[in-house]
mmCIF file of the N, C-alpha and C atoms, coordinates in Angstrom:
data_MODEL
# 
_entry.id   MODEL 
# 
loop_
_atom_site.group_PDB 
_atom_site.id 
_atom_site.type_symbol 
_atom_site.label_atom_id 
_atom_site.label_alt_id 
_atom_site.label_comp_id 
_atom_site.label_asym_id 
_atom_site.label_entity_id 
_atom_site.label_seq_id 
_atom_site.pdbx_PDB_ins_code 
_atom_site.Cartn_x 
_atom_site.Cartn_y 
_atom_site.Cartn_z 
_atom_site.occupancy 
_atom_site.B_iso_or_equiv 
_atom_site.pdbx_formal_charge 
_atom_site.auth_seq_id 
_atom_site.auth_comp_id 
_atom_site.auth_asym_id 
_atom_site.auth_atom_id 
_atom_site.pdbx_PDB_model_num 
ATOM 1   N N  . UNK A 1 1  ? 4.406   -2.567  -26.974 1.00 0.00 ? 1  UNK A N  1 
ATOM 2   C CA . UNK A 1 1  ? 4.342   -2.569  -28.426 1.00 0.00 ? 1  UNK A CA 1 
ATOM 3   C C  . UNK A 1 1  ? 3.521   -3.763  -28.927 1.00 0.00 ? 1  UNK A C  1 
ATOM 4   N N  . UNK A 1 2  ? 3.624   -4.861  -28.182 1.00 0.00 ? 2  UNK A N  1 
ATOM 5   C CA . UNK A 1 2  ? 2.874   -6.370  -28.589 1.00 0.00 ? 2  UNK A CA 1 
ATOM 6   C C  . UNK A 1 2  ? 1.172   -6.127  -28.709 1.00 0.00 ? 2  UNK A C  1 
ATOM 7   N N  . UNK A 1 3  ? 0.941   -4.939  -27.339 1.00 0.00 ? 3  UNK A N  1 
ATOM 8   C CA . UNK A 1 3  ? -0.516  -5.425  -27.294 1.00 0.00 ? 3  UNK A CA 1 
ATOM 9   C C  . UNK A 1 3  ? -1.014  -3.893  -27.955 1.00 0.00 ? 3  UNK A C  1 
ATOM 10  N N  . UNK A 1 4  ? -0.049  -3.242  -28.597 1.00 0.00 ? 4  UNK A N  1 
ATOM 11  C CA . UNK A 1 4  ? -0.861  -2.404  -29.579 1.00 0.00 ? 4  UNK A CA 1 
ATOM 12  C C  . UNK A 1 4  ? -0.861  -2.829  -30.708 1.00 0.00 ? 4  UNK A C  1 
ATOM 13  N N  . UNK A 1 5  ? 0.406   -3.685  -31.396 1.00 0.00 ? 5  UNK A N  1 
ATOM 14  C CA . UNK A 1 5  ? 0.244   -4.700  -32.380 1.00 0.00 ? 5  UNK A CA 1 
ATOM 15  C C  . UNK A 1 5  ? -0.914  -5.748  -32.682 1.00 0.00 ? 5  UNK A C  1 
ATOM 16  N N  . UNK A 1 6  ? -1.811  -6.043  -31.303 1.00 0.00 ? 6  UNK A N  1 
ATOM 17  C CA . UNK A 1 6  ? -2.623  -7.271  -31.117 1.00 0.00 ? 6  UNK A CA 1 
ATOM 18  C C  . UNK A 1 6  ? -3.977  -6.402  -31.244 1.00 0.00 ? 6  UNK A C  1 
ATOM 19  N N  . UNK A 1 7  ? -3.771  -5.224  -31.154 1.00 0.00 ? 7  UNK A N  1 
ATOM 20  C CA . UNK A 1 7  ? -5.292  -4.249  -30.574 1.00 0.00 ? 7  UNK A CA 1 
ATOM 21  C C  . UNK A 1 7  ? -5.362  -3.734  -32.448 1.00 0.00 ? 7  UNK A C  1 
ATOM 22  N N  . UNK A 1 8  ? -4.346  -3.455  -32.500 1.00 0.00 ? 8  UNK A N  1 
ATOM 23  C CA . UNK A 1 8  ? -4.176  -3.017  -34.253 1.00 0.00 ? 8  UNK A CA 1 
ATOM 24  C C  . UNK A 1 8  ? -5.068  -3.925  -35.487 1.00 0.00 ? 8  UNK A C  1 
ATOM 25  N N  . UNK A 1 9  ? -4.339  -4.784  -35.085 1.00 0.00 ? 9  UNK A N  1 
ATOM 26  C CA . UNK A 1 9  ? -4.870  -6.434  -35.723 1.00 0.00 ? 9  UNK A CA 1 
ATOM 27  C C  . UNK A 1 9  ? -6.613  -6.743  -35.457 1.00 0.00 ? 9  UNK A C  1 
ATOM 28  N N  . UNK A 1 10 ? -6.857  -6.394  -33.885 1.00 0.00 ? 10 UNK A N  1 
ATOM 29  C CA . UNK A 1 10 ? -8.263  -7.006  -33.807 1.00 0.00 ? 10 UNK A CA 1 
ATOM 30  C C  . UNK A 1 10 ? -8.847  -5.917  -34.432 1.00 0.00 ? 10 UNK A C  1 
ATOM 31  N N  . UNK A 1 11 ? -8.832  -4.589  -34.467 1.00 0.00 ? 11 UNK A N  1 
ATOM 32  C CA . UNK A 1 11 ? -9.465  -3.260  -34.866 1.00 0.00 ? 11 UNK A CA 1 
ATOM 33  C C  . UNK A 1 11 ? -9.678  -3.926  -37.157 1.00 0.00 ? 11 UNK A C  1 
ATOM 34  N N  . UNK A 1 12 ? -8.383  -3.613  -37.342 1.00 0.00 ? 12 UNK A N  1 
ATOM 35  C CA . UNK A 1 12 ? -8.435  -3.989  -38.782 1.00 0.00 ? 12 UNK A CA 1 
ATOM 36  C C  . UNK A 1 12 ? -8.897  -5.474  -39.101 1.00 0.00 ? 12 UNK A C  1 
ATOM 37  N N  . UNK A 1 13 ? -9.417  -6.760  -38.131 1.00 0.00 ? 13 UNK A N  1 
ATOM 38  C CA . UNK A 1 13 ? -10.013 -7.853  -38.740 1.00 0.00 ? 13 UNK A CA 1 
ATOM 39  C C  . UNK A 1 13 ? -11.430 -7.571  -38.523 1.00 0.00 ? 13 UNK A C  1 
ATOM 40  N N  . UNK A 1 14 ? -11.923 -6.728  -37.918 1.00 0.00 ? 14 UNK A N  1 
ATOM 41  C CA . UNK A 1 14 ? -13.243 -6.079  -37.450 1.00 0.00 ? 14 UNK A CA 1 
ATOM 42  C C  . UNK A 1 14 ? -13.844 -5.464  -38.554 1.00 0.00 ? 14 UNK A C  1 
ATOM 43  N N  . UNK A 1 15 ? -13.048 -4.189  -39.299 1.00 0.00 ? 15 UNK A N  1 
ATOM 44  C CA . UNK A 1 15 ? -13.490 -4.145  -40.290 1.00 0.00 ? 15 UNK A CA 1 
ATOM 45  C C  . UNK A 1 15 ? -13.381 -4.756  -41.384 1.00 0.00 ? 15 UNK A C  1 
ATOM 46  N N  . UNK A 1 16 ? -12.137 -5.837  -42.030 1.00 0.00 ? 16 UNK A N  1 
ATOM 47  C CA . UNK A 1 16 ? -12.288 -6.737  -42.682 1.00 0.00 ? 16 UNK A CA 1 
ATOM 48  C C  . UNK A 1 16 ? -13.651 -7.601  -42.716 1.00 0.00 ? 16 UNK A C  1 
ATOM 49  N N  . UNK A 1 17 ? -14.174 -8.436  -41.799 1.00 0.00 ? 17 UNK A N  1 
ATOM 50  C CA . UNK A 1 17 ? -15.562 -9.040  -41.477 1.00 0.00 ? 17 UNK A CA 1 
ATOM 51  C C  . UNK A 1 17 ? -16.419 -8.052  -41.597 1.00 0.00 ? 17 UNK A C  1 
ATOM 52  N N  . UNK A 1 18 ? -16.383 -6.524  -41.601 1.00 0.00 ? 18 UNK A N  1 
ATOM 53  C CA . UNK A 1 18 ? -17.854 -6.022  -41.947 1.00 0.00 ? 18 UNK A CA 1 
ATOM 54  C C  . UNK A 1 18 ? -17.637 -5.742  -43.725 1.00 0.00 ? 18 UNK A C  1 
ATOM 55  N N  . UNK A 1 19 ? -16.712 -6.232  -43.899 1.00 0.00 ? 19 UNK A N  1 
ATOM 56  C CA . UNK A 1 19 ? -16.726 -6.353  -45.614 1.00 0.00 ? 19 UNK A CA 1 
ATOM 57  C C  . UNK A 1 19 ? -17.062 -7.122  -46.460 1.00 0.00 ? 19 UNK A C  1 
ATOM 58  N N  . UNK A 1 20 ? -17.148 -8.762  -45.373 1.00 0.00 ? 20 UNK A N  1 
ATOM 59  C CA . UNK A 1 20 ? -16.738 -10.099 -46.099 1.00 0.00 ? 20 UNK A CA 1 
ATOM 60  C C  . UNK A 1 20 ? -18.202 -10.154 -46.906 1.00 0.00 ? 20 UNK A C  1 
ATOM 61  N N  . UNK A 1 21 ? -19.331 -9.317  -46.164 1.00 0.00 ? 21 UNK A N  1 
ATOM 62  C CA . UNK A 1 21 ? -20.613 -10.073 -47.330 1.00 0.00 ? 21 UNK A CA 1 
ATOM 63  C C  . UNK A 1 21 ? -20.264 -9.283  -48.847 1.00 0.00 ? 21 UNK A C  1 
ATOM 64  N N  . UNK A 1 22 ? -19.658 -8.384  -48.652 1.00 0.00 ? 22 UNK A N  1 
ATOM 65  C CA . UNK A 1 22 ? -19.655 -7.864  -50.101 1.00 0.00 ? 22 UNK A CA 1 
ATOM 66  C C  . UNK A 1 22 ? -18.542 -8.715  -51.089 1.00 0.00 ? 22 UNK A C  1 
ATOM 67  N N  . UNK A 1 23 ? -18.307 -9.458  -50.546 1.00 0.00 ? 23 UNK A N  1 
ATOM 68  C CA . UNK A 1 23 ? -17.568 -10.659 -50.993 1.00 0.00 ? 23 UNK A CA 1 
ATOM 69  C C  . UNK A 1 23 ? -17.944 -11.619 -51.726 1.00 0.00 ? 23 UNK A C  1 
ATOM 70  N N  . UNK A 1 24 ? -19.012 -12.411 -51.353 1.00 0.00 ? 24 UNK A N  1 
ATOM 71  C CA . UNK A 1 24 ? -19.848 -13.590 -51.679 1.00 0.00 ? 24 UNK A CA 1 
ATOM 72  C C  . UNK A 1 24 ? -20.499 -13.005 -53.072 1.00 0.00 ? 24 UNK A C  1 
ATOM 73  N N  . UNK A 1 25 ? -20.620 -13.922 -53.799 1.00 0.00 ? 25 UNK A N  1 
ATOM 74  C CA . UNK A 1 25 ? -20.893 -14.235 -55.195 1.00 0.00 ? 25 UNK A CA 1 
ATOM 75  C C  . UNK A 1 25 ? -22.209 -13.703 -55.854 1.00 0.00 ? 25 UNK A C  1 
ATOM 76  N N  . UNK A 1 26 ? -23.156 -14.080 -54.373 1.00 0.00 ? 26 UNK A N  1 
ATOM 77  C CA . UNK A 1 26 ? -24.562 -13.211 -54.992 1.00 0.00 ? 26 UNK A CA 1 
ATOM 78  C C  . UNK A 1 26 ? -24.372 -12.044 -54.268 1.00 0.00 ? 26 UNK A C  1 
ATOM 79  N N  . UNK A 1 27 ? -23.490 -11.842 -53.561 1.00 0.00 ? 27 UNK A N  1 
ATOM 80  C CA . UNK A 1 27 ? -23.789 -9.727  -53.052 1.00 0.00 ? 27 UNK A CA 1 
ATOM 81  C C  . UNK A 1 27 ? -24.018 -9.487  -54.241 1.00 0.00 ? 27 UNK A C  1 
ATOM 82  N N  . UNK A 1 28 ? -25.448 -8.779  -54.412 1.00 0.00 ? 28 UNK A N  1 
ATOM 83  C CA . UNK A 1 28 ? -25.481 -7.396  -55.515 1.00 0.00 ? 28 UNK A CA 1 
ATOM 84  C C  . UNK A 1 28 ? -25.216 -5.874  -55.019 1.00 0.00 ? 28 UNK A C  1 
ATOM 85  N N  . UNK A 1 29 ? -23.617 -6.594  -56.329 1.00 0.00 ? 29 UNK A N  1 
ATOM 86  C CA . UNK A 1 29 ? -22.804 -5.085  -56.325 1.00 0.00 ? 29 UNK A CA 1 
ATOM 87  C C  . UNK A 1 29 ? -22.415 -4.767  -57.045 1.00 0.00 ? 29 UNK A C  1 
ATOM 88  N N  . UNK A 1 30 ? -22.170 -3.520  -57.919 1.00 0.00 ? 30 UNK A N  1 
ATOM 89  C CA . UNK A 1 30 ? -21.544 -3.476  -59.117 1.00 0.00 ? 30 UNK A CA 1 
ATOM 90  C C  . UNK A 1 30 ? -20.150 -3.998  -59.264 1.00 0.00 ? 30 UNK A C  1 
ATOM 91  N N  . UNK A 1 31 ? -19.442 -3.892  -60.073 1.00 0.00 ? 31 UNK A N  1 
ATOM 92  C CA . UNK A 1 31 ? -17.909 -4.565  -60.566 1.00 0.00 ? 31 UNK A CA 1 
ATOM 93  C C  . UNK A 1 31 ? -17.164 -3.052  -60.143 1.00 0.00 ? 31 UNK A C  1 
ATOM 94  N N  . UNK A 1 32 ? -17.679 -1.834  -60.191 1.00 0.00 ? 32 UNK A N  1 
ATOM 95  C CA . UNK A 1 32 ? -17.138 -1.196  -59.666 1.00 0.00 ? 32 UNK A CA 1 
ATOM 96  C C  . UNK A 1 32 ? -16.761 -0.904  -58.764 1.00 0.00 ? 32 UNK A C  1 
ATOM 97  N N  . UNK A 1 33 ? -17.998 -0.824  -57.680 1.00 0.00 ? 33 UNK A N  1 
ATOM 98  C CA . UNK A 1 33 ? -18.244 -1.155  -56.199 1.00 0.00 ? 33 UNK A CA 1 
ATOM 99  C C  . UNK A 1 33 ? -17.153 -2.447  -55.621 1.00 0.00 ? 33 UNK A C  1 
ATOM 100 N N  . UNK A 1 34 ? -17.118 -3.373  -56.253 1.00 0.00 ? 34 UNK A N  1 
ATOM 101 C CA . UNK A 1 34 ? -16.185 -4.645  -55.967 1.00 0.00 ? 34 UNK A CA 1 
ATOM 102 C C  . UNK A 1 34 ? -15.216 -4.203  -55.786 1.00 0.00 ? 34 UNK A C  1 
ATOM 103 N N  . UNK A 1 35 ? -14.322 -3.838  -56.946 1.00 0.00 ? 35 UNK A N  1 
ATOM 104 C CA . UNK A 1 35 ? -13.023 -3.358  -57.294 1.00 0.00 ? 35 UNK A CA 1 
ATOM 105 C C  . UNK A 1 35 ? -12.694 -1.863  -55.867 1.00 0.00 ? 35 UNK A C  1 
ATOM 106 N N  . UNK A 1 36 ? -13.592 -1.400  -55.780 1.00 0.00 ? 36 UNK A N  1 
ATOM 107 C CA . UNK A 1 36 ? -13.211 -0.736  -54.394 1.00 0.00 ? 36 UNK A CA 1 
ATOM 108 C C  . UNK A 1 36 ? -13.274 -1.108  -53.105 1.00 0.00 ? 36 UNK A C  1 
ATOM 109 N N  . UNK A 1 37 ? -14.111 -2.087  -52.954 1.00 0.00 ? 37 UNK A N  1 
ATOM 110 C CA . UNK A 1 37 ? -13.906 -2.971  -51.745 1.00 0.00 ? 37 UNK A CA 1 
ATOM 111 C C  . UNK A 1 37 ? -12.643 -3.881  -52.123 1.00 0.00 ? 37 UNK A C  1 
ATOM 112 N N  . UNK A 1 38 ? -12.354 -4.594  -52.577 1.00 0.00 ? 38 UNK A N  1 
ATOM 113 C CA . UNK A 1 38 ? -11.159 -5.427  -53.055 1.00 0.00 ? 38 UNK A CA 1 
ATOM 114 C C  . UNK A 1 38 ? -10.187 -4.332  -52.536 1.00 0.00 ? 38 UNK A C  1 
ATOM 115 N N  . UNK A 1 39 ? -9.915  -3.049  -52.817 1.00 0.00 ? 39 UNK A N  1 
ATOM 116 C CA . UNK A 1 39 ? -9.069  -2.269  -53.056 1.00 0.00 ? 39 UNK A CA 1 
ATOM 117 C C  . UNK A 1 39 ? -8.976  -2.288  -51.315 1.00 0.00 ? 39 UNK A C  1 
ATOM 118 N N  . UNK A 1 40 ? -9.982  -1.408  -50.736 1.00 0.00 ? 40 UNK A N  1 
ATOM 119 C CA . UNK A 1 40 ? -9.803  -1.056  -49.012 1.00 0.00 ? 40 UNK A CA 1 
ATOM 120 C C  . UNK A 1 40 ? -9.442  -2.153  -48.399 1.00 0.00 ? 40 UNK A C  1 
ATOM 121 N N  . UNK A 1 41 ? -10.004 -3.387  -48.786 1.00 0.00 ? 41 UNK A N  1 
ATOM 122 C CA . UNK A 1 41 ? -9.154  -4.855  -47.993 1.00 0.00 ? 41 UNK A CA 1 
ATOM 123 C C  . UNK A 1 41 ? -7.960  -4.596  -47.732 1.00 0.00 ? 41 UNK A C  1 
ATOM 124 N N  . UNK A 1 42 ? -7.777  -4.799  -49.303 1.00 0.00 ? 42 UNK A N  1 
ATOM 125 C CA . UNK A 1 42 ? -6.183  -4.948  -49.725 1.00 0.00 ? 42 UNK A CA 1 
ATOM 126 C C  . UNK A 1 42 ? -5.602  -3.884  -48.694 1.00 0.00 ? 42 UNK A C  1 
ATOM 127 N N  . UNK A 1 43 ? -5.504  -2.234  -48.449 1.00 0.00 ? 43 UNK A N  1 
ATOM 128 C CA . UNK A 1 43 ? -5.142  -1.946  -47.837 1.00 0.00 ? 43 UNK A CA 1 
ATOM 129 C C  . UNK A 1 43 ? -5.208  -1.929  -46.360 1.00 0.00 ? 43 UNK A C  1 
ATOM 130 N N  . UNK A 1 44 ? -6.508  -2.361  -45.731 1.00 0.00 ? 44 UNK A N  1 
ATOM 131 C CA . UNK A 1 44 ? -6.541  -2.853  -44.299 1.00 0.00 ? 44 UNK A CA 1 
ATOM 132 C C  . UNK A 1 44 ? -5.419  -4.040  -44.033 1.00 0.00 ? 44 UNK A C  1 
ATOM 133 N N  . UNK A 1 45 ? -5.595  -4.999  -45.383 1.00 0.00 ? 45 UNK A N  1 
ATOM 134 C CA . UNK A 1 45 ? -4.083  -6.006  -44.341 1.00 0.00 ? 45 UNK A CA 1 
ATOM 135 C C  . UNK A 1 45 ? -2.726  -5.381  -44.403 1.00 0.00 ? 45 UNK A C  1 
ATOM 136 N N  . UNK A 1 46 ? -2.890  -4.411  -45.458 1.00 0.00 ? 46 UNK A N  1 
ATOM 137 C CA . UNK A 1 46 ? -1.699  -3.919  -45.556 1.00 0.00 ? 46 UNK A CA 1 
ATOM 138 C C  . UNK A 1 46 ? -0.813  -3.010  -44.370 1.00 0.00 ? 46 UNK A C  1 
ATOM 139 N N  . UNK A 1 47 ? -2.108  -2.710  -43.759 1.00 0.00 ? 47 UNK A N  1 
ATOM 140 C CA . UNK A 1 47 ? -1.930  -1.473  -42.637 1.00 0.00 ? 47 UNK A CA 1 
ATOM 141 C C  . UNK A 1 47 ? -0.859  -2.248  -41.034 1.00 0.00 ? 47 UNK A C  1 
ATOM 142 N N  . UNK A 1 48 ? -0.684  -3.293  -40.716 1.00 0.00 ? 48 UNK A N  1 
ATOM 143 C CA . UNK A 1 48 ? 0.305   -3.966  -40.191 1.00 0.00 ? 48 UNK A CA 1 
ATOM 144 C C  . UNK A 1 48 ? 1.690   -4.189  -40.203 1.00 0.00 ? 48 UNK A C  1 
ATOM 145 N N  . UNK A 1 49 ? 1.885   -3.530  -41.690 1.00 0.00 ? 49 UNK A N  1 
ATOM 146 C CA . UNK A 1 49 ? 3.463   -3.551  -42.486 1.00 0.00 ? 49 UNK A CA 1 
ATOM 147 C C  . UNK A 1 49 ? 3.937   -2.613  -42.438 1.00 0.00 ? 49 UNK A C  1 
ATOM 148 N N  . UNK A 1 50 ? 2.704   -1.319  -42.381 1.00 0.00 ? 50 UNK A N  1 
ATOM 149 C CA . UNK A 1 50 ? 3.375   -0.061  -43.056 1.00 0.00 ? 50 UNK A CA 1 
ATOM 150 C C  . UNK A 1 50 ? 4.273   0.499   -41.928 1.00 0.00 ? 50 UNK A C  1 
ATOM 151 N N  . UNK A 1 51 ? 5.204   1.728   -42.426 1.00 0.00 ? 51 UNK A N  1 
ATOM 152 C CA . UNK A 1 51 ? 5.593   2.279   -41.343 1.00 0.00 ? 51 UNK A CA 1 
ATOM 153 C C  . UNK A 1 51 ? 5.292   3.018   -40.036 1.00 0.00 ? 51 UNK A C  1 
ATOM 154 N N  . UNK A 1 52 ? 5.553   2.793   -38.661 1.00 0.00 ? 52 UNK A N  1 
ATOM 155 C CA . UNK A 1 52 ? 4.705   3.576   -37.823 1.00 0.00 ? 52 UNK A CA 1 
ATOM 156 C C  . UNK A 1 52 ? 3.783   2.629   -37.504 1.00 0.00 ? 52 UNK A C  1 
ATOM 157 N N  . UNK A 1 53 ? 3.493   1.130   -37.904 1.00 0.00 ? 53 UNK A N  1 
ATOM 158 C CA . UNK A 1 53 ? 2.681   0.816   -37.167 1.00 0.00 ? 53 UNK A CA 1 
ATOM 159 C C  . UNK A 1 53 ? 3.209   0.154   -35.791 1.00 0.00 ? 53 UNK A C  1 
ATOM 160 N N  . UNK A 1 54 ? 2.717   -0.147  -34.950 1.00 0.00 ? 54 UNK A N  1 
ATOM 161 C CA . UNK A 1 54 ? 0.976   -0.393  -35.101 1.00 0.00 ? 54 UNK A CA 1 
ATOM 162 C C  . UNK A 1 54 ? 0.444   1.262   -34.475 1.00 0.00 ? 54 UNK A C  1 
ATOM 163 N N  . UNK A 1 55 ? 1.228   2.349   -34.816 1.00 0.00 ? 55 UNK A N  1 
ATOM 164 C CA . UNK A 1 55 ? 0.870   3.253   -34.766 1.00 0.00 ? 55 UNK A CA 1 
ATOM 165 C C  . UNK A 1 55 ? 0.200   3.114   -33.086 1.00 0.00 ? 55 UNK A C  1 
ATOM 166 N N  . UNK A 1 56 ? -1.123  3.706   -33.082 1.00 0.00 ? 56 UNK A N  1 
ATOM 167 C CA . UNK A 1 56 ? -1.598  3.793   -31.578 1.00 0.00 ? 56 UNK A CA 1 
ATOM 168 C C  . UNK A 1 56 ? -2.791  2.666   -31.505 1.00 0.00 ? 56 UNK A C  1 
ATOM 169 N N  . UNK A 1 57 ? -2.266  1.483   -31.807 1.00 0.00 ? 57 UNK A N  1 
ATOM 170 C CA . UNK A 1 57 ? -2.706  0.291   -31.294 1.00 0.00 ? 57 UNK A CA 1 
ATOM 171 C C  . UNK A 1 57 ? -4.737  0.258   -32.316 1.00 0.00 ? 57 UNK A C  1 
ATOM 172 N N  . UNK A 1 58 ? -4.446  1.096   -33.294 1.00 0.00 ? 58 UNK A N  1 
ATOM 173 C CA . UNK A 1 58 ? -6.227  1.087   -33.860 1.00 0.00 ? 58 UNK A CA 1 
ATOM 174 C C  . UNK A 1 58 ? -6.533  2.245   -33.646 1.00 0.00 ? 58 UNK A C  1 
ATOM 175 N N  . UNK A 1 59 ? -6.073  3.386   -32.887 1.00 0.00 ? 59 UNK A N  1 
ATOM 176 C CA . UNK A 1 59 ? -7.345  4.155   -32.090 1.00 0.00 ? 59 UNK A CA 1 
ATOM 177 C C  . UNK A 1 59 ? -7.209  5.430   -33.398 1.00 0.00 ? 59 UNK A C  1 
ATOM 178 N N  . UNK A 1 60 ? -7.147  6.746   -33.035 1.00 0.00 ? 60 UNK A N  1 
ATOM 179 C CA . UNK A 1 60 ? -7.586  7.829   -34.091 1.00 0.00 ? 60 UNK A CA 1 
ATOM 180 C C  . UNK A 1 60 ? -6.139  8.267   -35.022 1.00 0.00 ? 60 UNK A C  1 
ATOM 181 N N  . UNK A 1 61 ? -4.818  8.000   -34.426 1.00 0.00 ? 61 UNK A N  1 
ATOM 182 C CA . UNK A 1 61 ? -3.737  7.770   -34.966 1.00 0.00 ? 61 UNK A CA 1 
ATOM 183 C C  . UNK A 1 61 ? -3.852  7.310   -36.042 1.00 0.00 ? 61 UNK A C  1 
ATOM 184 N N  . UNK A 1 62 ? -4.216  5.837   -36.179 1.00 0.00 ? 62 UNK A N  1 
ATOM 185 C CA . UNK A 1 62 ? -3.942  4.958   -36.769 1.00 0.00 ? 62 UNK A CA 1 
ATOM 186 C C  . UNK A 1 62 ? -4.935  5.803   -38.486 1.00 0.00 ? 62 UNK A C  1 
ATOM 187 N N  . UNK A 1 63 ? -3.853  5.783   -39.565 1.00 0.00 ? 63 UNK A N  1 
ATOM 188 C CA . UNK A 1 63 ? -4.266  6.041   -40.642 1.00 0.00 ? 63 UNK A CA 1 
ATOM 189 C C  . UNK A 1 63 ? -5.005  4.959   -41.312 1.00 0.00 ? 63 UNK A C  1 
ATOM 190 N N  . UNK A 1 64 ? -6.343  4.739   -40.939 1.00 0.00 ? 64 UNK A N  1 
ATOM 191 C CA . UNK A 1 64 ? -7.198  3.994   -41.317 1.00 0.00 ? 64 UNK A CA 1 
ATOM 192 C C  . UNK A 1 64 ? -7.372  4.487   -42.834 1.00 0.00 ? 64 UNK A C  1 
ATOM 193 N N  . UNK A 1 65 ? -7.379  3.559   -43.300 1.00 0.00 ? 65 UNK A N  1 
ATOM 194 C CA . UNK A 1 65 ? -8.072  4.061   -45.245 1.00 0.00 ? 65 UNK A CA 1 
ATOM 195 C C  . UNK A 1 65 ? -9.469  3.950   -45.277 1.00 0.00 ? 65 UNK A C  1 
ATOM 196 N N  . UNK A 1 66 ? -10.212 5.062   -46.272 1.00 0.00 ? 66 UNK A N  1 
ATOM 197 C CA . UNK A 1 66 ? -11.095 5.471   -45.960 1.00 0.00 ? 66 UNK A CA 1 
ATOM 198 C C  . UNK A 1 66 ? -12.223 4.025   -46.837 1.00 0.00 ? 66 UNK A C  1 
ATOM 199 N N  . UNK A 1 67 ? -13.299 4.326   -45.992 1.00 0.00 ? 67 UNK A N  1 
ATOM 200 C CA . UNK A 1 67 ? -14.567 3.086   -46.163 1.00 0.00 ? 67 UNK A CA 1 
ATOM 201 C C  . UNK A 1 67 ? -15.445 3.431   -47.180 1.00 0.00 ? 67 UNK A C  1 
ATOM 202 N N  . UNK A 1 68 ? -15.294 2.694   -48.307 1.00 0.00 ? 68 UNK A N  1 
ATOM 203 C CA . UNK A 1 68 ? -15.831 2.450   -49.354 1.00 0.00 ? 68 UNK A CA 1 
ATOM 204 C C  . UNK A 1 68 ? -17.463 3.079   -48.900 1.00 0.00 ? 68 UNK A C  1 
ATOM 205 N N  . UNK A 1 69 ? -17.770 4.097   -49.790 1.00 0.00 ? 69 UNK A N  1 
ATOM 206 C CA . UNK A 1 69 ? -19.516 4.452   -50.262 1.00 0.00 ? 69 UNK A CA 1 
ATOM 207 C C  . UNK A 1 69 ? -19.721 3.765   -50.931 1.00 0.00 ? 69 UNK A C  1 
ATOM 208 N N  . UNK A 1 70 ? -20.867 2.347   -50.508 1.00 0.00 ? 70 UNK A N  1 
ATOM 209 C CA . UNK A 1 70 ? -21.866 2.076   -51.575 1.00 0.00 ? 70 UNK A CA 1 
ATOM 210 C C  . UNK A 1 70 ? -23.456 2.406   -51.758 1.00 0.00 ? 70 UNK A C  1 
# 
């Protein structure tokens, strides 16, 4: 259970970091666009708490929330 907890974690900080430039101050992005990245974060850290996790350690199980179109 530990090292699907640990595989869970590295999977969801993976895509966290392919988010972080839309982060920074000069990304040009709309306020809309923001507010939906803000939003999928928010639920990627969330995905550690929920029930069923760490689900199957990241892999196709795992109810990933879906990746922002910009």
């Amino acid at each position: 259970m530990a090292a699907r907890a640990s595989r869970l974690r590295a999977a969801r900080d993976a895509l966290l970091a392919a988010t972080d430039k839309f982060m920074l101050a000069d990304y040009p992005i709309s306020s809309a666009e923001l507010v939906e990245v803000k939003s999928y974060r928010q639920m990627l850290r969330d995905l550690p708490a929920q029930e069923g996790a760490p689900f199957d350690g990241g892999g196709d199980d795992t109810p990933w929330p879906a990746i922002p179109q910009l």
